[in-house]
C-alpha positions as a Markdown table, in Angstrom:
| # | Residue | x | y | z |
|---|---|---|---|---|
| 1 | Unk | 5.9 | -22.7 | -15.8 |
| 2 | Unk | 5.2 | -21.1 | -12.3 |
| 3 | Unk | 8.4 | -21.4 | -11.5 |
| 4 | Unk | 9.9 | -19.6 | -14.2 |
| 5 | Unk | 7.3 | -17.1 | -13.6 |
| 6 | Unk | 8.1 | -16.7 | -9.7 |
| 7 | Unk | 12.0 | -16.2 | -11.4 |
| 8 | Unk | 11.1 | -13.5 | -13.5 |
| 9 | Unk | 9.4 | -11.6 | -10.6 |
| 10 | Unk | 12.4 | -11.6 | -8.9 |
| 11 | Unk | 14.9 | -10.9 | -11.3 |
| 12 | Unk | 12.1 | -8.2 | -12.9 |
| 13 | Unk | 12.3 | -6.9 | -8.9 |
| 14 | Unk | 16.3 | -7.0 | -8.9 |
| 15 | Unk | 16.6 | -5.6 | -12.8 |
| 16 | Unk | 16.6 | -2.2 | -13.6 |
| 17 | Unk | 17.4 | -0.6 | -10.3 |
| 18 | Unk | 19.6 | 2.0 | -10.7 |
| 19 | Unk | 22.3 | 2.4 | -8.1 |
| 20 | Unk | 22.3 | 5.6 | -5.4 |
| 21 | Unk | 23.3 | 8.8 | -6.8 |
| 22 | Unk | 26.6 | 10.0 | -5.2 |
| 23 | Unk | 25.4 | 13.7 | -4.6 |
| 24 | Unk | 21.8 | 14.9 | -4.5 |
| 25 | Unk | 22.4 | 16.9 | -7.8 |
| 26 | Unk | 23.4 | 13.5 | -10.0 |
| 27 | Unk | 20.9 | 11.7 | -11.8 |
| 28 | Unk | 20.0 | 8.2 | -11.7 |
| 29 | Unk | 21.4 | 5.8 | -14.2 |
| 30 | Unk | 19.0 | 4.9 | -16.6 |
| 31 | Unk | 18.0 | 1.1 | -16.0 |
| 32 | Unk | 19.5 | -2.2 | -17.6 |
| 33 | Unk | 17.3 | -3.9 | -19.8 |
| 34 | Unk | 17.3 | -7.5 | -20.7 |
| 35 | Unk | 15.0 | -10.0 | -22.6 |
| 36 | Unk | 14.5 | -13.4 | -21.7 |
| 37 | Unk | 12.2 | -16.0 | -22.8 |
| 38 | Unk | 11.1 | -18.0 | -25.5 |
| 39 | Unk | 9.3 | -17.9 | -29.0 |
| 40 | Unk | 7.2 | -14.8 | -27.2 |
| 41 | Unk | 9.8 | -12.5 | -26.4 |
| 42 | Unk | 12.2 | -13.0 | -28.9 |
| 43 | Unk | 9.4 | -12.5 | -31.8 |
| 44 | Unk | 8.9 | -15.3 | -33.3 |
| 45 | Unk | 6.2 | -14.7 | -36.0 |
| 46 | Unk | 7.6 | -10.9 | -36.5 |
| 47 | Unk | 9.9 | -11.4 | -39.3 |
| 48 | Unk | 13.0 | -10.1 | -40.2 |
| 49 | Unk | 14.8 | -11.9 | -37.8 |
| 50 | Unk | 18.7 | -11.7 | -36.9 |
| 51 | Unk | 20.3 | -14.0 | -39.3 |
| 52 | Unk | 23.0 | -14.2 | -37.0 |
| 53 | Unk | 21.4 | -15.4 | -34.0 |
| 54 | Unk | 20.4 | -18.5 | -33.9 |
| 55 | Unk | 17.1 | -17.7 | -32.0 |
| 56 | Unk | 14.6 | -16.1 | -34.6 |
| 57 | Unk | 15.0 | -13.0 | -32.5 |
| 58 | Unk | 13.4 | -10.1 | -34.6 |
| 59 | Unk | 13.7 | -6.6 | -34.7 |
| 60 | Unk | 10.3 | -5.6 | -34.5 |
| 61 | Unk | 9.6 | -8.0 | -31.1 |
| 62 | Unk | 8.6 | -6.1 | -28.1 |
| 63 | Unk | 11.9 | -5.9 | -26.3 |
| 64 | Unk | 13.6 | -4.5 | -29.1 |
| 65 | Unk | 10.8 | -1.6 | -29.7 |
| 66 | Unk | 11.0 | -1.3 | -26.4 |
| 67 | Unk | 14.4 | -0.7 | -25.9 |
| 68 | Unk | 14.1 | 1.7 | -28.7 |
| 69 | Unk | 11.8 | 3.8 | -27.5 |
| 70 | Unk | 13.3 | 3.9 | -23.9 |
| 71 | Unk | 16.6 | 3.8 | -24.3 |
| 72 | Unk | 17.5 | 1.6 | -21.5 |
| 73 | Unk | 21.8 | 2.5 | -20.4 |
| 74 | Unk | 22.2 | -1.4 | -22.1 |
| 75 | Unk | 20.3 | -4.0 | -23.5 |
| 76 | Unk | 20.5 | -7.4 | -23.4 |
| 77 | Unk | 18.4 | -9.6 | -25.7 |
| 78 | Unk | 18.5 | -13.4 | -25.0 |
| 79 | Unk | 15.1 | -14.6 | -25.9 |
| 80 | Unk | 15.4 | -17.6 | -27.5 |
| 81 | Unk | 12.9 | -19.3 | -29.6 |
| 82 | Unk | 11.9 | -22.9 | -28.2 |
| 83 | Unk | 13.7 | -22.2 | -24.9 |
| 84 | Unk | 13.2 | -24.5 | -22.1 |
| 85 | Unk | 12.9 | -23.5 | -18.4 |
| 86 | Unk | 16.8 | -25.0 | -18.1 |
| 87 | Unk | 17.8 | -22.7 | -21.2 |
| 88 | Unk | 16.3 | -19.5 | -19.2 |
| 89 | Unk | 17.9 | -20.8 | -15.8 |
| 90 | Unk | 21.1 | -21.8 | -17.6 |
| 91 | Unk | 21.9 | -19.5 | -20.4 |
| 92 | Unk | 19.3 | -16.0 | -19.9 |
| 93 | Unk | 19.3 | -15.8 | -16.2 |
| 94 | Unk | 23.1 | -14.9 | -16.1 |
| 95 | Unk | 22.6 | -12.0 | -18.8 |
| 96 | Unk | 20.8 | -10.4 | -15.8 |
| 97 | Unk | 24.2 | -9.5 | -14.0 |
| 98 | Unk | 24.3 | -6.1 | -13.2 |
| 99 | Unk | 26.7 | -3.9 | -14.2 |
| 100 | Unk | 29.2 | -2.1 | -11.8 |
């Protein structure tokens, strides 16, 4: 567990930064958002959930109000319930790629 929290401080420090603005007058990107975890972030227990995902990811969860109500430039939302530190190294970490 302290590992995966030592990862998520990193990639929380590296996520979301927008890049340099070209000229002084240009506004910053908005950030990236994306939600990893398990049963906690993808909201278990906060039913309806995304029939389509297999992850009882739910629309009410924290990320996705979250995302509503910031409007982040894109959002990624990997949470997965009953993930594993492997299935956050191995399947959420790369969702954290930035974009170009």
């Amino acid at each position: 567990m302290a590992e995966v929290l030592a990862l998520l401080a990193v990639i929380g420090s590296l996520v979301g930064v927008a890049a340099p603005a070209a000229a002084s007058t240009a506004l910053p990107l908005p950030p990236d958002y994306v939600a990893m975890g398990d049963s906690s972030s993808s909201g278990l227990g906060a039913p309806p959930f995304d029939l389509d995902a297999p992850c009882q990811r739910s629309s009410p969860s924290y990320p996705a109000l979250w995302s509503a109500e910031h409007h982040p430039a894109s959002f990624g939302f990997v949470a997965c319930s009953g993930a594993r530190t492997t299935d956050v190294l191995v399947n959420q970490v790369p969702a954290t790629a930035t974009r170009s």
